[in-house]
N, C-alpha and C positions, 0 to 999 in steps of 0.2 A: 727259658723253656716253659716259664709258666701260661702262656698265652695258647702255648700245643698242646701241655697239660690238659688246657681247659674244655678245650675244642675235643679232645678226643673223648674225653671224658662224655663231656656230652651227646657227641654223637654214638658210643657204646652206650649209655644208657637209656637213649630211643632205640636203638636198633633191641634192644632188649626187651621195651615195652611193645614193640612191633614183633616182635618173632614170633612165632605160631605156638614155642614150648613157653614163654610165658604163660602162665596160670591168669588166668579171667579176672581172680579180684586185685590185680595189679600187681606193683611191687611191694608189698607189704608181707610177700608172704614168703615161708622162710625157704621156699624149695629156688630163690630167687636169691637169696641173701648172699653178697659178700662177691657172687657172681660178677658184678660189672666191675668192683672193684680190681680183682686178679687181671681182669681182661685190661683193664685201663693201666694199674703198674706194669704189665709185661709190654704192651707198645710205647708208655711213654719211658721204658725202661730201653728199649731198640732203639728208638726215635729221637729224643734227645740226651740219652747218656744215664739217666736216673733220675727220678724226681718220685718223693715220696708224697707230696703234697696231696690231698684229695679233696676233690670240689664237688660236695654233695649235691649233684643238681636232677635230679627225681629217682635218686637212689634208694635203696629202703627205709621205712621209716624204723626201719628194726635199727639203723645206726653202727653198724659194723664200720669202729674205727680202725683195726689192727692192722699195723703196717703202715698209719697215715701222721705225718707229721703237724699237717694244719686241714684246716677243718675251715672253707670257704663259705660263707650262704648268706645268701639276703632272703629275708621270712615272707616277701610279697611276691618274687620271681618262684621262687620253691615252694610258695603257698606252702606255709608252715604252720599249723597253729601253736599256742602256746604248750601246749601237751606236746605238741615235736618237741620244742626247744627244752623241755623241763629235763625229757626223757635222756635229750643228748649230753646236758649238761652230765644225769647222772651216771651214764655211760663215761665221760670224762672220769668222774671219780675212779680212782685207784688206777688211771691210766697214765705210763711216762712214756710216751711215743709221742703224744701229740702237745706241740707246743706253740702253736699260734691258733686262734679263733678267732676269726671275720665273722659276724653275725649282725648285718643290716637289713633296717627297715621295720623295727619292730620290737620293743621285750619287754615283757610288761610285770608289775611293780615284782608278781612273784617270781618271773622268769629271775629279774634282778636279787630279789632273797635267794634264788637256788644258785647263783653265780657267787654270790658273797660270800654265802656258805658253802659252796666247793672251794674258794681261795683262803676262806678263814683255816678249813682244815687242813690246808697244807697238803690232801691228798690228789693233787694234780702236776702237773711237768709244765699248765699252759706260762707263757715268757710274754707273748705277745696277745694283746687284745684290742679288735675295732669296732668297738658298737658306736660308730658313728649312723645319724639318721635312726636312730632308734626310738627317739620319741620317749627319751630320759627325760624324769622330772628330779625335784630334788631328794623325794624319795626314795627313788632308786639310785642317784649319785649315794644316799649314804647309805644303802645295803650294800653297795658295792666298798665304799670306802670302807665297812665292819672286815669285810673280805680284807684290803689290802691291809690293814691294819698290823697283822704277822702273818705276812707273807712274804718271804725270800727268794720268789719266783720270778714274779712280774716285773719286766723293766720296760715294756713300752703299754701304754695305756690308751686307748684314741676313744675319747667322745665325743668328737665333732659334731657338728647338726644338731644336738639335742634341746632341751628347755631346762637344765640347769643354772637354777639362781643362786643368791646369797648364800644359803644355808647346805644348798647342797655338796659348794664352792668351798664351804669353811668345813664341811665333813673331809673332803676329800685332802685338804692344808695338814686337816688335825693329826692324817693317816699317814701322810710324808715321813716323819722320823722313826715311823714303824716298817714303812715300806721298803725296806734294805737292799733289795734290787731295782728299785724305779729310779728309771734314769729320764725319761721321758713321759712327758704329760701331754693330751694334747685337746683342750677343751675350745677349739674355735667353735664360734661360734652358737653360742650362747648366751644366758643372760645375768654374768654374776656379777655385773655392776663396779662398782669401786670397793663395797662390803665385801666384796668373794678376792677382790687383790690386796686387800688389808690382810685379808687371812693369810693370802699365800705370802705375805712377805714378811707376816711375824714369824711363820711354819720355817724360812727361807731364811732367818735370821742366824747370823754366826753366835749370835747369845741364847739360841735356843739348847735346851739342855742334848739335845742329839741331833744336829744338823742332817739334814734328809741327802741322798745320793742323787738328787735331782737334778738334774745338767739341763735340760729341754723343756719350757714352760711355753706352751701355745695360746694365749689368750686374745688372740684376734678374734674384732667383732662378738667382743663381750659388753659395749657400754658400761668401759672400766671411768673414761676422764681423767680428766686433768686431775683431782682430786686421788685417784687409785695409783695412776703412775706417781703420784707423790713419794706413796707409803714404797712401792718398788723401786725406785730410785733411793729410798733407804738401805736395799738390801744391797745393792750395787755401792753405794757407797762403803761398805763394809766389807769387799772382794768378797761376797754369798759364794756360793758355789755353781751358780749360776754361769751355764756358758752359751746358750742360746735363749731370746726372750722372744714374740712375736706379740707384737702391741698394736700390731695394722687393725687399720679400718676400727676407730674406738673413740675417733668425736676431739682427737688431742690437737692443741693449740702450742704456740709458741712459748705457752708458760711449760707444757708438758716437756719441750723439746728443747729449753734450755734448762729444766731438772735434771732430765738425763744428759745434756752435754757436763753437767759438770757434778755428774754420779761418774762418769767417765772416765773424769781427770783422776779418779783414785783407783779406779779397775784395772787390772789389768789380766781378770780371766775372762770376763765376756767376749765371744769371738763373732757374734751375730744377734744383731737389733735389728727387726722388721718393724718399720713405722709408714708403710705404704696408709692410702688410702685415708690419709687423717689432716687436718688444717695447717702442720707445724709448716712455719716457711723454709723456702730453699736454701736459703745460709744454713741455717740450724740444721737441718738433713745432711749436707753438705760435710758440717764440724763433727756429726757425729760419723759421719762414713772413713771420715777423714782417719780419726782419732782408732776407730778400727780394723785398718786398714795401716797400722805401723806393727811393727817385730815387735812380738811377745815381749823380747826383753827389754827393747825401747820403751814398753809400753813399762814394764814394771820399773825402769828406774825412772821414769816420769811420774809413777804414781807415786813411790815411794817420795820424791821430792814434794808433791803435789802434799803430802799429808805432813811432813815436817815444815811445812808454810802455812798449815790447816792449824796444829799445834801449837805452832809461834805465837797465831794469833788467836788464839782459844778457841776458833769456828770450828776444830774435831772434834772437844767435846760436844761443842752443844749438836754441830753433826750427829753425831751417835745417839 
């Protein structure tokens, strides 16, 4: 329903800025406030059964959230400047209705300190967040990482598109065993290198003093190398907690792709490895689909074997 959601939405709030009882200096003004909202939940409440979702698309800048669960916007179609976004964040504050925010094409370093420190304080409900295309540097990766740090809210986190590197990559690793609801990361493309996948697989390490709830690591089209899937093929050899990894499009070779076929042999929670887009040859794609692609439990008395052969011959320690 959310595609009617959106359309209707839309279209109540031009017929709004066209109606003759609109007020002359736009929607900004409070005899206008809160108006297209009612009007949009009560059809898409007829229309497709209920959806509380609200897709702020030239609705007031006054920001009347109540009643909305997520909070849709890209800051260059809604022409938003950064004073919107500041405002809205702070309107989040002390708000538990809303718990997903879409916010593309845009946020800039302070928007990210008002984001970090809405999540640092714990005074939000937000679960989901997409600031992909935002034009993140590493800066803002670690305002936001200070946020997830003690937060038990957040379990999905998207910054795709952005221009996070190294540093910004080991801020966000560091925040993992603090993050107690993130289950999901999702940083394609960007640029954290094989330094930003070192991070994450110390962070990602069963010998870390509090293992992170991280199940979903996206690090496609990071120019990780051969070199980064190394240190992540440590964590895999150690059953991490890892259950989905995305390594596509990252420049990997044959050396990459028989690390991970025999990080494999001892796994048996990873359920999905993306390595599209990369040099590995078709045998080795091939063993590793193979291998994921057997019963949970097949897999764990193969691993289990695979490590009492690893023991035998001393390669599990120096493994570890």
């Amino acid at each position: 329903h959310q595609p009617l959601c959106y359309n209707l939405c839309y279209k109540v709030c031009n017929l709004c800025v066209r109606s003759e009882t609109a007020p002359r200096q736009g929607l900004g003004s409070r005899s206008c406030q809160g108006r297209p909202m009612r009007v949009l939940l009560t059809l898409a409440s007829l229309a497709a059964g209920s959806c509380n979702d609200c897709y702020f698309r030239q609705l007031t800048r006054e920001w009347n959230v109540q009643g909305c669960s997520g909070v849709f916007l890209s800051k260059q179609h809604d022409h938003l400047s950064d004073n919107d976004v500041r405002r809205l964040l702070y309107r989040l504050e002390g708000n538990n209705e809303v718990h997903t925010l879409v916010l593309n094409g845009g946020l800039s370093k302070s928007g990210a300190e008002a984001l970090g420190s809405l999540l640092q304080g714990g005074a939000s409900a937000l679960a989901a967040i997409d600031l992909g295309n935002s034009e993140l540097d590493d800066a803002s990766a670690k305002s936001i990482a200070r946020g997830l740090g003690n937060n038990s809210m957040v379990h999905t986190l998207t910054l795709q598109g952005n221009n996070i590197g190294p540093s910004g990559a080991a801020a966000l690793a560091a925040a993992l065993p603090n993050a107690s609801a993130l289950h999901t990361l999702d940083l394609q493309d960007n640029v954290v290198g094989s330094t930003g996948a070192r991070a994450f697989a110390t962070a990602l390490s069963i010998a870390a003093e509090a293992p992170p709830a991280l199940k979903t690591l996206m690090l496609g089209g990071n120019g990780i190398g051969d070199e980064g899937v190394a240190h992540l093929a440590g964590v895999l050899v150690q059953n991490g907690p890892l259950k989905v990894l995305d390594l596509s499009k990252n420049r990997l070779s044959a050396e990459a792709g028989e690390a991970l076929v025999d990080a494999l042999e001892t796994n048996h929670v990873l359920s999905a490895v993306s390595l599209v887009g990369n040099e590995i040859p078709h045998d080795v794609l091939q063993r590793t689909t193979k291998w994921l692609k057997k019963d949970a439990a097949h897999r764990r008395k193969l691993a289990e074997r695979r490590r009492r052969q690893l023991a035998e011959t001393g390669r599990w320690q120096e493994e570890l």
